[in-house]
ZAMARGU-4260 file (C-alpha; in steps of 0.2 Angstrom, whole numbers, plus 5000, padded with zeros to 4 digits):
<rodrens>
0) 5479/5296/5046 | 5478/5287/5029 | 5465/5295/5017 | 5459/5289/5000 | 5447/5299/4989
5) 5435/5287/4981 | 5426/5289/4965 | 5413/5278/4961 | 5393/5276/4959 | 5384/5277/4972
10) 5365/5270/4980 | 5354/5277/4993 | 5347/5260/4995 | 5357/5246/4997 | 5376/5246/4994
15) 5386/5246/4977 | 5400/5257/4972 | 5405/5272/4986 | 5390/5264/4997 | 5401/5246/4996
20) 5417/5254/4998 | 5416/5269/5009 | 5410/5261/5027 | 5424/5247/5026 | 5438/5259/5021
25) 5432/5269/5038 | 5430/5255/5050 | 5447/5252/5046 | 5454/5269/5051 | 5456/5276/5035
30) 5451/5294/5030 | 5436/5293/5015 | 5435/5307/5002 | 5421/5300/4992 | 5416/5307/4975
35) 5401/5301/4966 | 5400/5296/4948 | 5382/5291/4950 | 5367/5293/4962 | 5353/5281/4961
40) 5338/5277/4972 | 5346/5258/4971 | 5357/5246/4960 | 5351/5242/4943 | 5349/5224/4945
45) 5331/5231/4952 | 5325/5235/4936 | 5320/5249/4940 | 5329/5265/4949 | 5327/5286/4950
50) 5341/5296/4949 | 5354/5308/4940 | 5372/5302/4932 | 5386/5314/4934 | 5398/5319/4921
55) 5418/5321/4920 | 5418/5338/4921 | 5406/5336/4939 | 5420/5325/4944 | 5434/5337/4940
60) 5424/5352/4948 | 5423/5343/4965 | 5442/5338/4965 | 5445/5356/4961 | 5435/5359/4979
65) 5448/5347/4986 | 5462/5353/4980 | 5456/5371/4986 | 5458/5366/5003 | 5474/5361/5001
70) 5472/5343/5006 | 5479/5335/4992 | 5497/5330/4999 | 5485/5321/5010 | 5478/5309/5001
75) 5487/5293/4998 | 5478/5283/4989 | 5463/5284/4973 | 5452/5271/4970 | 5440/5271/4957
80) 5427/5256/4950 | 5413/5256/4938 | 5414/5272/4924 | 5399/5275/4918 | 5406/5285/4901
85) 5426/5286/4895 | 5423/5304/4899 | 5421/5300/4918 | 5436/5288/4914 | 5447/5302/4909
90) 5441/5311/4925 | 5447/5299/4935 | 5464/5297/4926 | 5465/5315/4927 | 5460/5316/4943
95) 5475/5304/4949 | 5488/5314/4939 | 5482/5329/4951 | 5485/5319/4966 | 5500/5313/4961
100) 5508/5329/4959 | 5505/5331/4975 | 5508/5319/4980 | 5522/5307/4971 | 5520/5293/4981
105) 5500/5293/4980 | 5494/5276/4973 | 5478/5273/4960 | 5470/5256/4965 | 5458/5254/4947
110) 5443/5240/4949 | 5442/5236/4930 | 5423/5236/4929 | 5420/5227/4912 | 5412/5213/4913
115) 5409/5194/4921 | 5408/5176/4917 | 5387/5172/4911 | 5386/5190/4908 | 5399/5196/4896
120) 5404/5212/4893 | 5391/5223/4900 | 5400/5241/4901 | 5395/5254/4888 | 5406/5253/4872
125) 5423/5261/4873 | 5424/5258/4892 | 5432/5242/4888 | 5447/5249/4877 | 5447/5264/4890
130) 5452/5252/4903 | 5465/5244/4895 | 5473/5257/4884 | 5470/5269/4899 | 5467/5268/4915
135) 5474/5251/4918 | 5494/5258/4913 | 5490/5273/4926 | 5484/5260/4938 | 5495/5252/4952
140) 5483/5240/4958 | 5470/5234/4948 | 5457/5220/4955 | 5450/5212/4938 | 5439/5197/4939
145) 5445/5180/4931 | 5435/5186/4916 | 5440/5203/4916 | 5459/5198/4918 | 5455/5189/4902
150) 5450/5201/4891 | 5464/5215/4900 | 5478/5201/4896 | 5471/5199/4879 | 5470/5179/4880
155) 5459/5163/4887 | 5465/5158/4902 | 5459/5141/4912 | 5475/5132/4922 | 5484/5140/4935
160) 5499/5142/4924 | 5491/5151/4912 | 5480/5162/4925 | 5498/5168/4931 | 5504/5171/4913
165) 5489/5183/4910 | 5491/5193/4927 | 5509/5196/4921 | 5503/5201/4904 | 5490/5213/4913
170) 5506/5220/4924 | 5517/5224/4911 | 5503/5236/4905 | 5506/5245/4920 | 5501/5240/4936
175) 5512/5232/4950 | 5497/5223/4959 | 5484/5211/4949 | 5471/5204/4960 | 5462/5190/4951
180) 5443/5187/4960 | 5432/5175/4956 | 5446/5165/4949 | 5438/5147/4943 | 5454/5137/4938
185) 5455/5119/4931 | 5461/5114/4948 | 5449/5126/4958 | 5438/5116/4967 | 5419/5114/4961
190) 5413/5119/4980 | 5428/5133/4980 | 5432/5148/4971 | 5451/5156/4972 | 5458/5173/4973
195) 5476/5179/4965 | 5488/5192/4970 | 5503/5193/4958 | 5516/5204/4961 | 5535/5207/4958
200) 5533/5188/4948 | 5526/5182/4965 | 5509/5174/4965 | 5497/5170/4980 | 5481/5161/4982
205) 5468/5160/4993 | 5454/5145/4992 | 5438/5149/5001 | 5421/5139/5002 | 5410/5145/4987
210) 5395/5151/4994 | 5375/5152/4986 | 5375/5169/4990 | 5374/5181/4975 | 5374/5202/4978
215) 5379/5215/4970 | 5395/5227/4980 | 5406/5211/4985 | 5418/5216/4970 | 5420/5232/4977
220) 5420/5230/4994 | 5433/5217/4990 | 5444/5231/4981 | 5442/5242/4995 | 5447/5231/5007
225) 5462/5223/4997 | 5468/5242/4995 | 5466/5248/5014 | 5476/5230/5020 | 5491/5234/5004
230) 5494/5252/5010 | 5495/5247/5029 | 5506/5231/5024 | 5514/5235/5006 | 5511/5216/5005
235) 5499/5209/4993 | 5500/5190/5000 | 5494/5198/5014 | 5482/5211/5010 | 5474/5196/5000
240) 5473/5187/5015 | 5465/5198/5024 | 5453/5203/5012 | 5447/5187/5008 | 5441/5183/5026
245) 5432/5199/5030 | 5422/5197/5012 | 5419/5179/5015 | 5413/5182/5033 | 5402/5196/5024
250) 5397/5187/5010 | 5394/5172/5024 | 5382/5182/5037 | 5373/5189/5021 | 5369/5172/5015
255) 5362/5165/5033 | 5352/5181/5031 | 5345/5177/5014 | 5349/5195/5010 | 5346/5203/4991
260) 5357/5217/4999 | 5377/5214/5006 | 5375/5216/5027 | 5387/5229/5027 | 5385/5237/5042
265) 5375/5220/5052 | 5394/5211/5048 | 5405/5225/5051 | 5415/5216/5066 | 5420/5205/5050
270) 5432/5219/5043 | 5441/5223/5057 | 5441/5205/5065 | 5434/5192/5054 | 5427/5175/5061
275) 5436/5163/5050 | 5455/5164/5040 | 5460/5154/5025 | 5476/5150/5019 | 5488/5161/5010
280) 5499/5149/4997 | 5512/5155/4988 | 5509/5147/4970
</rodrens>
């Protein structure tokens, strides 16, 4: 059985961080070793919330734990999102090294938490340079939105050309997959929004229906998802595929809902047979 240790924040209520990824991960099959960075009452976007944040040395103690059971050689994949501090950053990096020793062909999916379009940068300084000095070169999937992707690649990007340009800019830092979300291209649509996957100089796009709907979780429930459909399929045209469907049929069933919260478990049929496909192109 596929297992993949997840380190993330993490919400009682509601469903950001390990409380987005986790559940997908398993109804898929795969093995969840989740480790939290954070545990709050509820996402920030509240206002208000109760709870503790967790340090690196937290993080490295609990791996430890793992480790001690021998399991490592297990685990096949690491997947790590927002980092609340460069010290939980370095955590994580160190954590991967761990893995990988024992296991080399371990992967580290990375969701570049850094920022978003109408928001800017909104990660705690350092963070930013962390990801891209650090933890985007140990990464071999990372899953930045179009905003992020530019601040990685170092560059503005706004046609499809140059989208591609920045994602291969992002890979040479490292990583083999980019998955660009929330990509808003010249040629994207006004009533669509596009998601990239580059990899080996290939690039495919899916086009799906923008929806009202705006949650917190989608980004990482989308990296979960695209990670679970990669390692089963080693094919990132295909993971991105399958990915987008079961988040739009999520983000879909949430909206019809007029949920503040994702529907995670109300639309769960959606990750392992989701009601509507979209188009993969190769671009």
């Amino acid at each position: 059985m596929t297992a993949v240790l997840s380190i993330q924040s993490h919400v009682a209520y509601g469903h950001v961080g390990n409380s987005s990824a986790v559940f997908p991960l398993q109804r898929l099959g795969i093995e969840v070793w989740p480790i939290h960075t954070v545990q709050f009452s509820n996402h920030t976007g509240y206002g208000e919330w109760t709870g503790r944040v967790y340090d690196g040395q937290s993080i490295e103690e609990l791996v430890e734990g793992i480790a001690a059971r021998g399991v490592l050689p297990r685990c096949d994949a690491v997947l790590s999102g927002y980092l609340g501090s460069a010290d939980i950053g370095h955590a994580v990096v160190g954590t991967v090294a761990k893995v990988r020793a024992a296991n080399p062909d371990a992967l580290y999916a990375c969701d570049p938490v850094i920022g978003d379009v109408g928001r800017g940068v909104f990660v705690r300084p350092g963070i930013e340079e962390f990801m891209r000095e650090v933890a985007v070169p140990a990464a071999d999937v990372v899953t930045p939105n179009h905003f992020e992707l530019d601040l990685l690649a170092g560059q503005t990007t706004r046609t499809l050309a140059e989208v591609k340009d920045a994602a291969a800019a992002v890979q040479a830092l490292g990583p083999r997959v980019v998955v660009t979300t929330s990509l808003d291209a010249e040629d994207t649509p006004a009533d669509s929004i596009d998601l990239l996957a580059s990899e080996g100089g290939r690039h495919w796009r899916v086009r799906t229906p923008k929806l009202g709907v705006s949650v917190n979780g989608a980004g990482d429930a989308i990296a979960a998802l695209f990670l679970a459909h990669w390692l089963r399929t080693r094919s990132a045209g295909e993971a991105l595929g399958a990915a987008a469907a079961s988040v739009f049929g999520l983000l879909a069933r949430t909206e019809a809902a007029g949920s503040r919260e994702i529907l995670l478990v109300d639309a769960q049929e959606e990750f392992v047979a989701p009601s509507r496909s979209f188009a993969v192109d190769e671009v």
